[in-house]
KOLSE-483582 format. One record per residue: chain; residue in one letter; x, y, z of N, C-alpha, C in turn. Coordinates in pm, 1 decimal, always signed. Layout:
N
<node A, A, <X, Y, Z>, <X, Y, Z>, <X, Y, Z>>
...
//
This chain:
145
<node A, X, <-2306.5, -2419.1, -2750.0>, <-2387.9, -2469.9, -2855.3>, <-2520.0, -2514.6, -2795.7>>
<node A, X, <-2629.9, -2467.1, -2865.4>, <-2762.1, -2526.9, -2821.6>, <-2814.7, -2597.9, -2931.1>>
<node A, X, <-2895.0, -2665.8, -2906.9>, <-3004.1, -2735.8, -2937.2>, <-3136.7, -2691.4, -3083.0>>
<node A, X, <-3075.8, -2694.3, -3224.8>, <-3179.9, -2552.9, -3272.5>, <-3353.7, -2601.2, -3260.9>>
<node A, X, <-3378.1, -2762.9, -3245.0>, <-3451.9, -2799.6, -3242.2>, <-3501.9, -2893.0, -3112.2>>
<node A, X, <-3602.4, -2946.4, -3082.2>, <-3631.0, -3063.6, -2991.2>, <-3579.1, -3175.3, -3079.7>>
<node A, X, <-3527.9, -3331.3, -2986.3>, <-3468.2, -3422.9, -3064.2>, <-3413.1, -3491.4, -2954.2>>
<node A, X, <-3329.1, -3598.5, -2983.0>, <-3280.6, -3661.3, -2940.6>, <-3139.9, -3684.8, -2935.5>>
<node A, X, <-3036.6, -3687.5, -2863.3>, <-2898.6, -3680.1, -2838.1>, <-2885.1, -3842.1, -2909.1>>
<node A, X, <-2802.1, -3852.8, -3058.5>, <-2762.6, -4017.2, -3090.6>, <-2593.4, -4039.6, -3067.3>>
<node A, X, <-2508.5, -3952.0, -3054.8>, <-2380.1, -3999.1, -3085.5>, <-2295.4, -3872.4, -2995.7>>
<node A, X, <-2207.6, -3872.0, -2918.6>, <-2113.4, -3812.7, -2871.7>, <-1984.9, -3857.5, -2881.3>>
<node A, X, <-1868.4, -3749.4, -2920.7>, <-1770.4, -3790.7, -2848.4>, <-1689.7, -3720.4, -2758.1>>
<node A, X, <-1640.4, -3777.6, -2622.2>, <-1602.3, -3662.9, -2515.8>, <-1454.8, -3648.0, -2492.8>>
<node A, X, <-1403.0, -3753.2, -2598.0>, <-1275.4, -3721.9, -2589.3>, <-1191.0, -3713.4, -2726.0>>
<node A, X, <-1102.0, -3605.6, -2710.0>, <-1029.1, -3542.5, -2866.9>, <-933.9, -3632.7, -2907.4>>
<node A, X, <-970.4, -3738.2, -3000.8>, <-882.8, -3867.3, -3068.9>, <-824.9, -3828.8, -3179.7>>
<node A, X, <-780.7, -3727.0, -3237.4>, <-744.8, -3650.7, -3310.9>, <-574.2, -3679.6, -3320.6>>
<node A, X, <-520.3, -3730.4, -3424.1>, <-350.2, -3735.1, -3414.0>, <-331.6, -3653.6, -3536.5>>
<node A, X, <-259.3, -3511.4, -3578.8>, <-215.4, -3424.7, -3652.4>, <-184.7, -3558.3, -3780.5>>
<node A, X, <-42.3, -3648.0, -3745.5>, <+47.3, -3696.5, -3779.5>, <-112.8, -3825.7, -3874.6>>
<node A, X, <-176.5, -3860.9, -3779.3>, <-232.5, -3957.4, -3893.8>, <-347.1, -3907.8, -3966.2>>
<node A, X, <-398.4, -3792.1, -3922.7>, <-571.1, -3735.4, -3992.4>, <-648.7, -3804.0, -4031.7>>
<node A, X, <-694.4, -3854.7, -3937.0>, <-779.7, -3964.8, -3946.4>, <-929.7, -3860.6, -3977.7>>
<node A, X, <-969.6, -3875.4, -4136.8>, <-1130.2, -3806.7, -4085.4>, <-1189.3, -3814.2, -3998.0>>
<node A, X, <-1230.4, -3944.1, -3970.7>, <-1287.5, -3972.1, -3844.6>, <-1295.6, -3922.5, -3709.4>>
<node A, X, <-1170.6, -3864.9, -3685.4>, <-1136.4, -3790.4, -3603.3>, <-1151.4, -3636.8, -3617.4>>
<node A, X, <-1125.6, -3588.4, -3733.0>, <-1133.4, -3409.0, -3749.0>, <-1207.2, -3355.8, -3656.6>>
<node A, X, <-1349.3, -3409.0, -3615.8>, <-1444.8, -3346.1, -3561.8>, <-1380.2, -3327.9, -3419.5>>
<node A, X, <-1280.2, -3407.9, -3360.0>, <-1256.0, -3405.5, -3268.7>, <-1388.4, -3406.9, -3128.1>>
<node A, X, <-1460.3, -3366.6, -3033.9>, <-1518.4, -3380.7, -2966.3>, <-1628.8, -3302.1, -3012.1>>
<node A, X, <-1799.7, -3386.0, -2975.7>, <-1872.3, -3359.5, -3104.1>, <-2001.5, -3434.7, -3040.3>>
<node A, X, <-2120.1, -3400.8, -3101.5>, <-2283.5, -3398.6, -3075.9>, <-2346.0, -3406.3, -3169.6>>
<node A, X, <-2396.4, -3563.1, -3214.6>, <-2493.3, -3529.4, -3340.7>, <-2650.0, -3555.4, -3236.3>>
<node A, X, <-2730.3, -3514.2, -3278.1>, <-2871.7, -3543.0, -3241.5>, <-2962.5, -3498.2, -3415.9>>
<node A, X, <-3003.8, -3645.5, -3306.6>, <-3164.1, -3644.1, -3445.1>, <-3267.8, -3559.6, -3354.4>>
<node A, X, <-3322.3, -3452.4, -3455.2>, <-3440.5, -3361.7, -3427.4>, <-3580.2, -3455.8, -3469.3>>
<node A, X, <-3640.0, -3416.3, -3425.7>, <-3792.6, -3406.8, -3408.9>, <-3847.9, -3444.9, -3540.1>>
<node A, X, <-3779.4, -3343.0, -3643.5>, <-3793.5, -3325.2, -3746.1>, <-3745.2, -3399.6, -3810.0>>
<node A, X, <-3653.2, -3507.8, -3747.3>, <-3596.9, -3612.4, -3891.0>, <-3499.9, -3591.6, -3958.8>>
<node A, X, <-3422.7, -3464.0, -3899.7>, <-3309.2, -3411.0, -3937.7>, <-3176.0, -3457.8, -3867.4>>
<node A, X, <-3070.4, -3478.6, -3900.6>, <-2977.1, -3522.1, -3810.0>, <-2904.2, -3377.4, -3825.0>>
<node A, X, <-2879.5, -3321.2, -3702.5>, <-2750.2, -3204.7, -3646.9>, <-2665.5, -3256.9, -3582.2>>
<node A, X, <-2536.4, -3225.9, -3656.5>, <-2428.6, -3224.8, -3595.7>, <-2326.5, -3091.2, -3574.8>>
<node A, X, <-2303.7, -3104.6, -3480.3>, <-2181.5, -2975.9, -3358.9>, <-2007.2, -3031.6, -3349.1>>
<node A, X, <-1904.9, -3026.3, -3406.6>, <-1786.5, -3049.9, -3403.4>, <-1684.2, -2956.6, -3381.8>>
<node A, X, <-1577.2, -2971.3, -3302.4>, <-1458.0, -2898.6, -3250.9>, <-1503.3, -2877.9, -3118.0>>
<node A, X, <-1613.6, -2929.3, -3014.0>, <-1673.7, -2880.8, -2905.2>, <-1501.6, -2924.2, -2825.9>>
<node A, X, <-1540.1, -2814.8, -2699.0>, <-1405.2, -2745.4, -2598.2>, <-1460.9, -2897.1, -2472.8>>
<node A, X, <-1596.5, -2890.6, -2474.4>, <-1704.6, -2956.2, -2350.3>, <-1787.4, -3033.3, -2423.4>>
<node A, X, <-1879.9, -3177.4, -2379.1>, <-1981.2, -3212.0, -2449.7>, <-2056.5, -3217.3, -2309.1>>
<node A, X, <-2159.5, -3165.4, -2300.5>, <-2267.1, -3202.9, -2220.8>, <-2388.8, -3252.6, -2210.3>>
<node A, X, <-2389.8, -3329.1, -2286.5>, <-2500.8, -3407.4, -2308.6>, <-2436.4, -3581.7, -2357.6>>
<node A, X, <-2562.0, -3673.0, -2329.4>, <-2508.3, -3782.2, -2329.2>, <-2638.9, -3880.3, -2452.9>>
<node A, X, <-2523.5, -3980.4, -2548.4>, <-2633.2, -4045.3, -2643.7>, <-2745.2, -4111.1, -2507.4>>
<node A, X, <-2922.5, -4066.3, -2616.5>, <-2996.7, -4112.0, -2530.3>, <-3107.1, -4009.1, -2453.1>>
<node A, X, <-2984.3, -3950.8, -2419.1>, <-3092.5, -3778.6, -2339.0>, <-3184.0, -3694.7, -2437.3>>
<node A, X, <-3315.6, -3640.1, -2432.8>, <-3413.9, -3574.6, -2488.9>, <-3377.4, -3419.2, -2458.2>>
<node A, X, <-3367.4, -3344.2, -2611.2>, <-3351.9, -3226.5, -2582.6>, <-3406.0, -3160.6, -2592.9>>
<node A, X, <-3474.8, -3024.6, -2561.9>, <-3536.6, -2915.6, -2610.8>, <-3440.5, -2798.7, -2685.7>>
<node A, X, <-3533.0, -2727.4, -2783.6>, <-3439.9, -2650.2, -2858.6>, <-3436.7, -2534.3, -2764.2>>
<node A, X, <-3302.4, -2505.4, -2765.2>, <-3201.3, -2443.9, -2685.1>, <-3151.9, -2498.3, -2595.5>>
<node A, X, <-3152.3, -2601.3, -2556.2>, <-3123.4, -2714.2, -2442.5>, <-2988.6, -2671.9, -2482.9>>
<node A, X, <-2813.6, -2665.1, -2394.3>, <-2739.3, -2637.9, -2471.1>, <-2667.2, -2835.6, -2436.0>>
<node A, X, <-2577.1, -2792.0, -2523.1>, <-2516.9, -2935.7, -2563.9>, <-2328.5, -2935.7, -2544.3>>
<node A, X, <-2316.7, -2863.3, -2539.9>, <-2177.7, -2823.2, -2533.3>, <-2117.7, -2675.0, -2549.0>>
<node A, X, <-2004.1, -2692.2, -2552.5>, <-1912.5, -2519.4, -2587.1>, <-1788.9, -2554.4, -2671.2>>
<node A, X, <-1795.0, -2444.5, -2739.1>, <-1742.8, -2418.7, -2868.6>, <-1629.1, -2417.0, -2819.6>>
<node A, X, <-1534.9, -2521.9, -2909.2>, <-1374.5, -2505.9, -2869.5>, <-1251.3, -2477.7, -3014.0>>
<node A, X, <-1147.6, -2593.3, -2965.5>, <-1084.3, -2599.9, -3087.6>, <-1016.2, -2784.4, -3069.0>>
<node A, X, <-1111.4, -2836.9, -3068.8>, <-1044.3, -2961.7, -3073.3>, <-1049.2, -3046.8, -3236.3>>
<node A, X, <-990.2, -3132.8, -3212.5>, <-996.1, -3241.6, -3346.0>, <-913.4, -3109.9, -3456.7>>
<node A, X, <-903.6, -3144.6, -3540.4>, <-852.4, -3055.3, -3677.5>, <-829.1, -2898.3, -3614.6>>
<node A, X, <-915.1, -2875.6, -3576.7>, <-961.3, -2731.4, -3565.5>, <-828.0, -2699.5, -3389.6>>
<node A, X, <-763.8, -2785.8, -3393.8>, <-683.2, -2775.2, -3236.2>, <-550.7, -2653.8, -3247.1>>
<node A, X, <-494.3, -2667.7, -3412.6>, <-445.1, -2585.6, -3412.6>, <-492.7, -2418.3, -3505.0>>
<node A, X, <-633.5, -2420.3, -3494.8>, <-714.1, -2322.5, -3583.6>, <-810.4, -2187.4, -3492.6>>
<node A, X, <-878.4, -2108.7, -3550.0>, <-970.2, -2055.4, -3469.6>, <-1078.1, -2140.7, -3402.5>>
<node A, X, <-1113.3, -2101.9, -3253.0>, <-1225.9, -2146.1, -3193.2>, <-1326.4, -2149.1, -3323.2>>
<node A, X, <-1402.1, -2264.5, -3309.1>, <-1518.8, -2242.1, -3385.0>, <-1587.2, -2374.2, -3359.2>>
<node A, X, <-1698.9, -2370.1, -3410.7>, <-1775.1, -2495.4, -3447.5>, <-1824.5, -2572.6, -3601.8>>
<node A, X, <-1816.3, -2690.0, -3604.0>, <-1848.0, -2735.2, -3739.1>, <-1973.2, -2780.9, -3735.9>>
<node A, X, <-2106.5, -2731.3, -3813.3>, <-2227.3, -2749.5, -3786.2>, <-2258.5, -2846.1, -3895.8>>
<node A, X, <-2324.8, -2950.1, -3887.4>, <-2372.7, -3013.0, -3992.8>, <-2493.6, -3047.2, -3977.8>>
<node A, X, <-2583.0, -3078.4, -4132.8>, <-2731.8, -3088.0, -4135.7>, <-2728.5, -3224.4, -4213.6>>
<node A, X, <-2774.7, -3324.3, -4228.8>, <-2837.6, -3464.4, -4272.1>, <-2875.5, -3507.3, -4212.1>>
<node A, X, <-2910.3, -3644.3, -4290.9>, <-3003.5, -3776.4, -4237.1>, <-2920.1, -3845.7, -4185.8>>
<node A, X, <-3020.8, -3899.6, -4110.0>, <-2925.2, -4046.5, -3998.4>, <-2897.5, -4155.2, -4110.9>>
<node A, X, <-2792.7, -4272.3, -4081.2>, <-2762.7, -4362.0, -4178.5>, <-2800.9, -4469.9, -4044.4>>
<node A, X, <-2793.7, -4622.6, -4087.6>, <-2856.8, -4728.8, -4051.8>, <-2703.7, -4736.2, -3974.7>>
<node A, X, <-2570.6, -4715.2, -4021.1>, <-2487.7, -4775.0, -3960.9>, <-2354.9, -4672.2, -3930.7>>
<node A, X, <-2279.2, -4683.4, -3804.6>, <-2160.7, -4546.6, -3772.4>, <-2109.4, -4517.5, -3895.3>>
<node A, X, <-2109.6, -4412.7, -3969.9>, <-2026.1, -4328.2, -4023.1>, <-1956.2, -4188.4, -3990.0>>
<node A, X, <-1892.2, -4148.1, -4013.6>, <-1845.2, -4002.8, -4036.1>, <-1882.6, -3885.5, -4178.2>>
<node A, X, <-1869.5, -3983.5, -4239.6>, <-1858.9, -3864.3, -4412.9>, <-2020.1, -3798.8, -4374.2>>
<node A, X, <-2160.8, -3910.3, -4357.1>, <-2307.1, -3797.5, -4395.7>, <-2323.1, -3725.2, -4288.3>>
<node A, X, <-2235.4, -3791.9, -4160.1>, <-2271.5, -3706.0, -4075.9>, <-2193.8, -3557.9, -4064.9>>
<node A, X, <-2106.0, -3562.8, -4091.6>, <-2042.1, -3433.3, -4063.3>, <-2115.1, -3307.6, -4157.5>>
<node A, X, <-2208.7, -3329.0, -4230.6>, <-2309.5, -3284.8, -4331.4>, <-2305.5, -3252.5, -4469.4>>
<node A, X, <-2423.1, -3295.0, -4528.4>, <-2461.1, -3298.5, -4637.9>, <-2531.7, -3160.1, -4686.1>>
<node A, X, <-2608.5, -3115.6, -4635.5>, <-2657.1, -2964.0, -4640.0>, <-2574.6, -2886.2, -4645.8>>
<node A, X, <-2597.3, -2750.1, -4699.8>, <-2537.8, -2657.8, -4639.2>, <-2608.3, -2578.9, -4570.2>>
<node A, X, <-2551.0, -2533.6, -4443.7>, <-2594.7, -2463.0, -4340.3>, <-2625.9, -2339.1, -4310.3>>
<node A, X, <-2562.7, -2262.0, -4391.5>, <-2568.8, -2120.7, -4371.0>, <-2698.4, -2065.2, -4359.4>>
<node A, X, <-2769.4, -2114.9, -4479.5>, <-2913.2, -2007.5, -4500.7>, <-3001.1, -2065.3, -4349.8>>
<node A, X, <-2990.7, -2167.7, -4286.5>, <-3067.4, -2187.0, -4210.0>, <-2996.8, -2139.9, -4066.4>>
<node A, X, <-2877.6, -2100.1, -4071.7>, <-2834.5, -2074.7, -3991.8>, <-2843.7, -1923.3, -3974.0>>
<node A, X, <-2861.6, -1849.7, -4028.5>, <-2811.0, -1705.7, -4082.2>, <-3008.1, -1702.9, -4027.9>>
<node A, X, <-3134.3, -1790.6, -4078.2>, <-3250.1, -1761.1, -4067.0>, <-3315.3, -1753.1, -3933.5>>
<node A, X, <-3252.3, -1791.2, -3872.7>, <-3276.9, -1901.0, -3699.5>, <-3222.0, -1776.1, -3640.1>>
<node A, X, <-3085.2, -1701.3, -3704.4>, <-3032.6, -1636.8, -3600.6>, <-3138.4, -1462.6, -3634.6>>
<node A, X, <-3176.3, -1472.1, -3746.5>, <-3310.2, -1377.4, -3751.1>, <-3447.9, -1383.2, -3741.3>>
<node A, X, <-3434.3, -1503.7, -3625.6>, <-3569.1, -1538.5, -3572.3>, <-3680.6, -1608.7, -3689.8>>
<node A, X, <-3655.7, -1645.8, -3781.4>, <-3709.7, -1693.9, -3923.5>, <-3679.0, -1865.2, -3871.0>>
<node A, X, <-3808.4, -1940.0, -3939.5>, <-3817.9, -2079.6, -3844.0>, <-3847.3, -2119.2, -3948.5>>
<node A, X, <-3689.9, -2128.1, -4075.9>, <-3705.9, -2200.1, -4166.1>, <-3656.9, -2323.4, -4115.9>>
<node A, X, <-3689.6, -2460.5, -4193.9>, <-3697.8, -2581.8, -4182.7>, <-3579.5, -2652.5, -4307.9>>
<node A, X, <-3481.7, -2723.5, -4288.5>, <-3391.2, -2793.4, -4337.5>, <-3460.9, -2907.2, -4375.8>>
<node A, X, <-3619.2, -2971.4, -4356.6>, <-3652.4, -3079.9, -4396.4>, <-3651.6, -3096.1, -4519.4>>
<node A, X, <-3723.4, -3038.6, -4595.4>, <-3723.2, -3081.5, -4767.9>, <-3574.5, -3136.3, -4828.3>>
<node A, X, <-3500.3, -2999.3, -4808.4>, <-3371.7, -2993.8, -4857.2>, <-3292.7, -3142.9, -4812.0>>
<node A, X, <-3277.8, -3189.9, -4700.8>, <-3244.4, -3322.3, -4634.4>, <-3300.5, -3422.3, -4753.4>>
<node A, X, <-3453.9, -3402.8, -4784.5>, <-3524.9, -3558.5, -4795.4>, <-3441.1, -3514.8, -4946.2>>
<node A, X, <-3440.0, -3400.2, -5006.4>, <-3420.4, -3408.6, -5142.9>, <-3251.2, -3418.2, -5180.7>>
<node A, X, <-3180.7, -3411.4, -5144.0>, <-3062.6, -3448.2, -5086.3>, <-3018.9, -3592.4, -5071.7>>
<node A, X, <-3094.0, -3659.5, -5001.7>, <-3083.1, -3780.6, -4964.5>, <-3143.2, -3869.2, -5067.9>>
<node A, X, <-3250.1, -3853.0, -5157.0>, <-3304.7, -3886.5, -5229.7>, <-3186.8, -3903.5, -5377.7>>
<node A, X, <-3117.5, -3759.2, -5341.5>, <-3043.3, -3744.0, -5518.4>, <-2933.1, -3803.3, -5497.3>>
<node A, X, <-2855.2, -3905.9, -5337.3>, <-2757.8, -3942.3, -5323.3>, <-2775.3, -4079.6, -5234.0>>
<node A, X, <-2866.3, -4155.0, -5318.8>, <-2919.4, -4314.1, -5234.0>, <-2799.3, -4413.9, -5137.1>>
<node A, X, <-2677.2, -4385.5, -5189.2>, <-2591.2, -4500.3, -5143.4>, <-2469.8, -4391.7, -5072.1>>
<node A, X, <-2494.5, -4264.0, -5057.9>, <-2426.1, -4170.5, -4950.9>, <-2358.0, -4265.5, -4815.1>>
<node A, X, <-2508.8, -4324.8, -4763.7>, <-2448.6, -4429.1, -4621.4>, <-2352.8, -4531.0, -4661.2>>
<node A, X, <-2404.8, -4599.3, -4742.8>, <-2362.4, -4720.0, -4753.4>, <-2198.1, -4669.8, -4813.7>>
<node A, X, <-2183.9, -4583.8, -4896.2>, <-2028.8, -4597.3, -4894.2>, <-1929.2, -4503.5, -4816.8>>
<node A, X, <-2042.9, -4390.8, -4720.1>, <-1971.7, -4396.0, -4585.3>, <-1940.9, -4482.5, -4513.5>>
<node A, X, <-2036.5, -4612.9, -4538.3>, <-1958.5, -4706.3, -4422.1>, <-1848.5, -4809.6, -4476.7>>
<node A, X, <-1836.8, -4806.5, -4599.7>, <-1766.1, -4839.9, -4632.8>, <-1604.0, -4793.5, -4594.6>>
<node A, X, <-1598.7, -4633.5, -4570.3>, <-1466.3, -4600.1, -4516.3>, <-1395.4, -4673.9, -4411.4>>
<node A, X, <-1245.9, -4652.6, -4446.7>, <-1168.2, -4785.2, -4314.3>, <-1200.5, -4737.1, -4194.9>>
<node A, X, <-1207.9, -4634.0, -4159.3>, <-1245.9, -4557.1, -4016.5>, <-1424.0, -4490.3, -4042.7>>
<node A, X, <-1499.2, -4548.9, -4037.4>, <-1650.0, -4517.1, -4058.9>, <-1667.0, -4556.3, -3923.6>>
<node A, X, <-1630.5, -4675.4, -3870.3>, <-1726.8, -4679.2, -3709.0>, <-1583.6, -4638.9, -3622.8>>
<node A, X, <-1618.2, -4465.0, -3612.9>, <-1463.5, -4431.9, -3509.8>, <-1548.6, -4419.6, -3396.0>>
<node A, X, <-1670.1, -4513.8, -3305.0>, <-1675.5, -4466.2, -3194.7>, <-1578.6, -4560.1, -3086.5>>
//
């Protein structure tokens, strides 16, 4: 997994806390990379095999960040990754981060060299769903770091 933008590394986790038996959302992502871009966008990377990068470190886009595994939820599923696009919240959650966007068209654009931008869609998003954070943090497991 790389980096689609420059940004900043905010949240890792490097180890798979994931119990089948309790499914803890919080956990699904199992081992995982959100960074805030440049752009004001928060990306997040979930099911990572590796995290290599640490909250704090400055990235460049393509900087890579980890490798695609099958941890958290995804442990007994296909390798893959769970990509998510939103805004940062003031306080640990899980629900906005794992994303609010959907990803595809920007994903599908990036991988045809097209340097469309997820910003609008984020602010307008975030705009049509004011208290998104606040009752993510409300969940019993919202601060799973």
């Amino acid at each position: 997994m790389v980096a689609p933008i420059s940004g900043t590394v905010v949240q890792t986790r490097r180890v798979d806390r994931w119990d089948q038996a309790v499914d803890d959302p919080a956990t699904r992502g199992g081992k995982y990379v959100a960074m805030l871009g440049d752009d004001g966008v928060r990306y997040y990377f979930a099911h990572l095999d590796r995290v290599d990068v640490r909250p704090g470190d400055a990235v460049g886009a393509g900087t890579p960040l980890g490798v695609m595994g099958q941890t958290g939820s995804a442990r007994n599923s296909v390798c893959h990754t769970h990509f998510g696009i939103s805004w940062t919240c003031d306080r640990n959650e899980w629900a906005v981060r794992r994303g609010e966007v959907w990803p595809w068209k920007y994903l599908d654009a990036w991988r045809d060299g097209e340097q469309l931008s997820p910003v609008s869609e984020v602010a307008a998003d975030k705009a049509a769903n004011p208290d998104a954070c606040n009752l993510a943090a409300l969940a019993p497991s919202a601060a799973d770091a």
